[in-house]
C-alpha positions in Angstrom: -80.4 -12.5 -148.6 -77.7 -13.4 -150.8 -78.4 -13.8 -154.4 -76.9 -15.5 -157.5 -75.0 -14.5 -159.8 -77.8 -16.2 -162.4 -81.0 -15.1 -160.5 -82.8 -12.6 -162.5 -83.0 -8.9 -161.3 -85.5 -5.7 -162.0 -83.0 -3.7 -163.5 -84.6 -0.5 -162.3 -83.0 0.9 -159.4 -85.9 1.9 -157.5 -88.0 -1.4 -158.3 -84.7 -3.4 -157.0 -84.5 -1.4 -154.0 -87.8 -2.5 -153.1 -88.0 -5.9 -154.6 -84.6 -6.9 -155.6 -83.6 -8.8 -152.7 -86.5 -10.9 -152.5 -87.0 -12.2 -155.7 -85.7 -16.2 -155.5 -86.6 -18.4 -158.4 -88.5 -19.4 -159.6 -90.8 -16.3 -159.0 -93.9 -15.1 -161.2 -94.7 -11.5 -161.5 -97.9 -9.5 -163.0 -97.5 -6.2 -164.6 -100.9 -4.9 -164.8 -102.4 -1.3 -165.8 -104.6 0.9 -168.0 -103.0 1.1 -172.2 -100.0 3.2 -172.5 -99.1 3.0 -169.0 -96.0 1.6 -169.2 -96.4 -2.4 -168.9 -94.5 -3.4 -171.7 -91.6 -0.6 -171.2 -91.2 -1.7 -167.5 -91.1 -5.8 -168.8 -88.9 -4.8 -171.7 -86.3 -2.9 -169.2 -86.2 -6.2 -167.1 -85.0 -8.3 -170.1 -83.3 -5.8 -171.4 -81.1 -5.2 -168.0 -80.9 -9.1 -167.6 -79.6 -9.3 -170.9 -76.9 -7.1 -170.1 -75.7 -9.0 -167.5 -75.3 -12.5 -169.9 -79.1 -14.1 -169.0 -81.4 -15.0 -171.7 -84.9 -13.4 -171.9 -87.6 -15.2 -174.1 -90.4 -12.4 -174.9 -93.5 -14.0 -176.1 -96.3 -11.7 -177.7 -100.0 -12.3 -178.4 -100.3 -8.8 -179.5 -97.2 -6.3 -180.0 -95.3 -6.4 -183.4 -91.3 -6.6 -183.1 -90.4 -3.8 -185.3 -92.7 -1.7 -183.1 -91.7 -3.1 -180.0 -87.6 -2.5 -180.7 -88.2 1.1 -182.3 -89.6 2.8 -179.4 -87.7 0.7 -176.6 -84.8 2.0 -178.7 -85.8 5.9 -178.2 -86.1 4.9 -174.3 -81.8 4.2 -174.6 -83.2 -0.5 -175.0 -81.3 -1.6 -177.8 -83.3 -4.7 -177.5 -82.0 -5.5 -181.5 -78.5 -5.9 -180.6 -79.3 -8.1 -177.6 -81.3 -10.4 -179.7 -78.0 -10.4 -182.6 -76.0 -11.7 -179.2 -78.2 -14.2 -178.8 -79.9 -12.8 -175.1 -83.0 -12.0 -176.2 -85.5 -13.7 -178.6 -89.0 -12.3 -179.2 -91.9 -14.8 -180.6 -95.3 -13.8 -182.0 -98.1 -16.0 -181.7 -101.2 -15.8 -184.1 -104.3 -15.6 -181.7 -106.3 -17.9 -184.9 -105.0 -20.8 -182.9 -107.2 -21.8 -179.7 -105.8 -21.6 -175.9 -104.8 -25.4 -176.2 -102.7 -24.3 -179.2 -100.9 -21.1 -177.8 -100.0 -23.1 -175.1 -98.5 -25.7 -176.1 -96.1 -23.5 -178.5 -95.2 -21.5 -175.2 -94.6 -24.7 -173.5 -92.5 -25.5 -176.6 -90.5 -22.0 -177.0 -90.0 -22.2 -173.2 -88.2 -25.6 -172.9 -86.3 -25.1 -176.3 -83.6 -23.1 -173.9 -82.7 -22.4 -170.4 -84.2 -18.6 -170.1 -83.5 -16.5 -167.0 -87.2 -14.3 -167.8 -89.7 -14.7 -169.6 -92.3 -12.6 -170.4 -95.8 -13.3 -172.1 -97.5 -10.0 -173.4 -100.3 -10.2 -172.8 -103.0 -12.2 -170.6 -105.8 -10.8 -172.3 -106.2 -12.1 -175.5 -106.5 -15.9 -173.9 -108.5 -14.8 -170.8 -110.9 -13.1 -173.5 -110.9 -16.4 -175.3 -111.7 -18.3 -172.3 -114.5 -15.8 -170.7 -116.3 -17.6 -167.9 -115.2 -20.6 -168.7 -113.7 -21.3 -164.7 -112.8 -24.6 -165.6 -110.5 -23.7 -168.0 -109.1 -20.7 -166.6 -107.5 -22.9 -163.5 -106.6 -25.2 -165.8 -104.7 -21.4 -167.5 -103.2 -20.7 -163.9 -101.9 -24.1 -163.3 -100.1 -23.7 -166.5 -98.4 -20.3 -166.1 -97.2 -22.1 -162.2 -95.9 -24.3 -164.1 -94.1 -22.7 -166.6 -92.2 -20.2 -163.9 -90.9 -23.6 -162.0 -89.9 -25.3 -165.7 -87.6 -21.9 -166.2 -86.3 -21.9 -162.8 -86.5 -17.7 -163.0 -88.3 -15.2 -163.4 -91.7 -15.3 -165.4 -93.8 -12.0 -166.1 -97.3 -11.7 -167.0 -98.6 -8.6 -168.7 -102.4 -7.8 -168.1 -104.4 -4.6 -169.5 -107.0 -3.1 -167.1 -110.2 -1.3 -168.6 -110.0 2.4 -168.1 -111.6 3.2 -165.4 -111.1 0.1 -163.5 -108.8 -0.3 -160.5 -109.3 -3.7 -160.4 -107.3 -6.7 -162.1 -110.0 -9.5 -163.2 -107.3 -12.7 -163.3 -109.2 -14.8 -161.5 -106.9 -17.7 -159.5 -103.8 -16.3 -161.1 -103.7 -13.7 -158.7 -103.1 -16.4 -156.0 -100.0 -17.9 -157.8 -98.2 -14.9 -158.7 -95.6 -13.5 -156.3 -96.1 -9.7 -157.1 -99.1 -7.8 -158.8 -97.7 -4.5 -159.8 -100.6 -1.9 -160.7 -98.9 1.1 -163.1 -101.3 4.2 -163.3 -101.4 7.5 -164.6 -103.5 10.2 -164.7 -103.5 14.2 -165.9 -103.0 16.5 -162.9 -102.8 20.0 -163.5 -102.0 19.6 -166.9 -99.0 17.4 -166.1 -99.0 13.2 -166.8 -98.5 11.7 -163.5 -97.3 7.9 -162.9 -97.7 6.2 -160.1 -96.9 2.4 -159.3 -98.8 0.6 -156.9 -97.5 -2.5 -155.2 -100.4 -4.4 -154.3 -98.7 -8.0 -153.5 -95.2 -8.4 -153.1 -94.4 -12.2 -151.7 -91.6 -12.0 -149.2 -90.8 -9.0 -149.5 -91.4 -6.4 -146.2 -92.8 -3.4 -148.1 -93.5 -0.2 -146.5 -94.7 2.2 -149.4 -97.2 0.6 -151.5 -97.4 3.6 -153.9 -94.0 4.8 -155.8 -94.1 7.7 -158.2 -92.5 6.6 -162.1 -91.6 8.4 -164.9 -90.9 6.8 -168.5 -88.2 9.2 -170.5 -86.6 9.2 -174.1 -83.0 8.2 -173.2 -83.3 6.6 -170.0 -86.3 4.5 -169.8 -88.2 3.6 -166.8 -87.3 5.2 -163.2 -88.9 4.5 -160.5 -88.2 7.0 -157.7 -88.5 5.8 -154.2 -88.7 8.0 -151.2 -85.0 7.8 -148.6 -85.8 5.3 -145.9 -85.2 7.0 -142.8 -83.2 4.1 -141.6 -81.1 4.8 -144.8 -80.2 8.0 -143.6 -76.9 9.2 -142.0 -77.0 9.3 -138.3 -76.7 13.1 -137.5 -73.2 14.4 -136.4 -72.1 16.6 -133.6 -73.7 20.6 -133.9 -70.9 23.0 -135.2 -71.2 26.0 -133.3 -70.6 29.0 -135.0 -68.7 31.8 -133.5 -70.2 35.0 -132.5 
């Protein structure tokens, strides 16, 4: 498939490898997992890469703080301040005092302001709490995030925090318009932090592992690390025979 030079990429090596190639615009992706396992580190690397390459990212927040955000992306080697003094990346807060009608319409208004390549709304759970069981309303919440990856023509990602304990992400009818759900886990083995990624929808996109180890490092960030193919592999050469 041959891709843009303005379609939005992962940025992560690993994550490209797998998805990459398949992700056409506009396209809407969930990032969901348990606190502190890397959501907003593996969004932040994909506007952060995009940025590099001259796209805009437009970083909406219901919850993290921007000086909090910046500092520790900037340990991970994300100088996510220096993009946003080049004008690639701008990061908005909204105050959760306002109701969902409100939030919305001032993400429909930071959205069309500019022509942004990704966007990312961190997170879902702060409206979806607001709305509860309200099933009307939460269509009506799908329906808008559709909408809002076809007004950007990219790449929209949705941040969503599981309970612990819960392998299950509760989004309701978004999970039938998103084009990948990607589930990041970790858990203590042997005394060691182990992160996995699972892969549980991936639109397009032929996958054959649905469950990638990660690691998130001071330095260099998120890497995902994904298994050789076997097709990938060099055909074998002739045997050298050694003499006797």
């Amino acid at each position: 498939m041959c891709k843009s030079s303005e379609s939005p990429e992962l940025g992560i090596e690993g994550l490209d490898k797998l998805l990459g190639n398949f992700i056409s615009p506009p396209y809407n992706i969930v990032i969901a997992g348990h606190p502190g396992s890397g959501k907003t580190t593996m969004a932040s690397t994909i506007c952060y890469s995009n940025a590099l390459k001259g796209r805009k990212c437009l970083y909406i927040s219901l919850q993290e703080d921007k000086e909090k955000l910046y500092e520790y992306m900037s340990k991970l080697g994300l100088n996510l301040k220096e993009a946003e003094s080049k004008g690639l990346l701008k990061f908005i807060k909204i105050p959760m005092s306002l109701d969902i009608e409100g939030v919305a319409e001032t993400i429909s208004k930071f959205v069309s302001e500019e022509k942004h390549t990704v966007v990312v709304i961190d997170s879902l759970n702060p409206l979806l709490d607001i709305l509860e069981k309200n099933i009307e309303k939460r269509s009506w919440l799908q329906n808008f995030f559709y909408t809002i990856s076809r007004v950007i023509n990219g790449l929209l990602i949705l941040i969503a925090e599981m309970p612990y304990g819960s392998q299950t992400v509760e989004l309701g009818s978004i999970e039938f318009v998103s084009d990948a759900i990607l589930i990041l886990k970790h858990r203590i083995d042997e005394g060691f932090l182990v992160r996995t990624l699972e892969i549980r929808k991936a639109r397009g996109a032929p996958i054959l592992l649905t469950e990638v180890p990660f690691s998130i490092s001071e330095g260099k960030g998120i890497e995902v690390w994904v298994p050789a193919i076997l097709e990938e592999i060099n055909e074998v050469g002739k045997q050298i025979e050694v003499p006797s």
